[in-house]
C-alpha positions as CSV (number, residue, x, y, z in Angstrom):
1,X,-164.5,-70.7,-5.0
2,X,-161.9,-69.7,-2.1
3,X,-163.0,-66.2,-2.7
4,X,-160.1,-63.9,-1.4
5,X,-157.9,-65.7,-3.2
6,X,-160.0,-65.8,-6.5
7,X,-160.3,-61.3,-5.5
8,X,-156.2,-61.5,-5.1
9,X,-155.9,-63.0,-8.8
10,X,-158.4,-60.2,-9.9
11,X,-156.5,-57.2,-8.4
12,X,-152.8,-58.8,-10.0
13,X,-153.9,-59.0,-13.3
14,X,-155.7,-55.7,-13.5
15,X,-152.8,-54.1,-12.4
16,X,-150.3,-56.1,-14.4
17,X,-153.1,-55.3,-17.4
18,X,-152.4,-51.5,-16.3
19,X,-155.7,-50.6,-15.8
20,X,-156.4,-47.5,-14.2
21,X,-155.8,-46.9,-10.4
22,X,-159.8,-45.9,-10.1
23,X,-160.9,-48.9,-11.9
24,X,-158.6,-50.7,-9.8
25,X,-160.1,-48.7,-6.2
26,X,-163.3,-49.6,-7.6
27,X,-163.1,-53.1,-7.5
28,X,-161.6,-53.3,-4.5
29,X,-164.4,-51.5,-2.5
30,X,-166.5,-54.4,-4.9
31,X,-165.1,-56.9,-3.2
32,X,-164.7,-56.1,0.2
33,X,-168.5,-54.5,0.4
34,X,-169.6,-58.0,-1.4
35,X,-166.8,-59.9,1.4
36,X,-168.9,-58.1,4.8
37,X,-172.2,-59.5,2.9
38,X,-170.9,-63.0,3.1
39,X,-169.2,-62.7,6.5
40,X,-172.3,-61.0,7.6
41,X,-175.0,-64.3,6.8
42,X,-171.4,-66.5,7.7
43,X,-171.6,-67.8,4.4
44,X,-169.0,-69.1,1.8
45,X,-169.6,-67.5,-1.8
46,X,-172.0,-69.5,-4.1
47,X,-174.4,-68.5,-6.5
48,X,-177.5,-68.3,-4.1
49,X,-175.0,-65.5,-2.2
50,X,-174.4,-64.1,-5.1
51,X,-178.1,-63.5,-6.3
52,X,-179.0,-62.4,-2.6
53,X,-176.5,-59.1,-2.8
54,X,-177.7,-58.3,-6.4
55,X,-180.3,-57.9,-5.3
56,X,-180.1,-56.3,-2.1
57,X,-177.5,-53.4,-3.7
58,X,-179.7,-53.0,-6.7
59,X,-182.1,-51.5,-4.1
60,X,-179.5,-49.7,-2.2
61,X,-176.4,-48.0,-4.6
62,X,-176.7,-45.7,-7.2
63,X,-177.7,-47.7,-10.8
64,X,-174.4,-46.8,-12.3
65,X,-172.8,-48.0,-9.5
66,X,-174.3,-51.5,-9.5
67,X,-174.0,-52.1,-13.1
68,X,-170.2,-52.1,-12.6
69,X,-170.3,-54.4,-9.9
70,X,-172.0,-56.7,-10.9
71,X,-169.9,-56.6,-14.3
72,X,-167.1,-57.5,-11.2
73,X,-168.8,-60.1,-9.7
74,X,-169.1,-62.1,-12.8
75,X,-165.5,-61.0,-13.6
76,X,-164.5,-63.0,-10.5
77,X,-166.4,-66.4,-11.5
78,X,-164.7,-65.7,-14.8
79,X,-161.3,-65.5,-12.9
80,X,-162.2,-68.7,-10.7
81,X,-163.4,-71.2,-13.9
82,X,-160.7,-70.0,-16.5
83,X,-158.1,-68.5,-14.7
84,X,-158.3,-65.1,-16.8
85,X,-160.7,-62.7,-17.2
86,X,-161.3,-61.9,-21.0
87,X,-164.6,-59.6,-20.8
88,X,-164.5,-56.0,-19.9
89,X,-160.9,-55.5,-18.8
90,X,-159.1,-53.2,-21.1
């Protein structure tokens, strides 16, 4: 997955689905706290990466909080292997 360009299709079609400018903030800090976790191990995304920040912010943000994100973090592999995202987005 070339990841900020999977993120860029993400943030297009929210906003061309209208979602709401929060929703749309909220993603974005998503991605970029997940992007300093990958840049940080000088990784590329994969699923091993992936697993590894679960699992470090399930420890370290709020539950609520993580629940979302990790609803966006699959919303991205959705976005990469079909192009769309069909769950969640309203």
């Amino acid at each position: 997955m070339d990841y900020d360009e999977t993120v860029s299709k993400v943030m297009i079609m929210l906003k061309e689905k209208a979602v709401c400018s929060n929703s749309r903030k909220s993603h974005r800090d998503c991605y970029e706290f997940f992007r300093l976790f990958i840049k940080k191990r000088n990784e590329e995304y994969s699923y091993c990466i992936r697993e590894s920040w679960l699992s470090e912010i399930k420890t370290e943000l709020p539950r609520q909080r993580c629940a979302i994100w990790i609803q966006y973090v699959y919303q991205l592999e959705e976005m990469d292997s079909t192009g769309t995202i069909i769950t969640h987005v309203k």
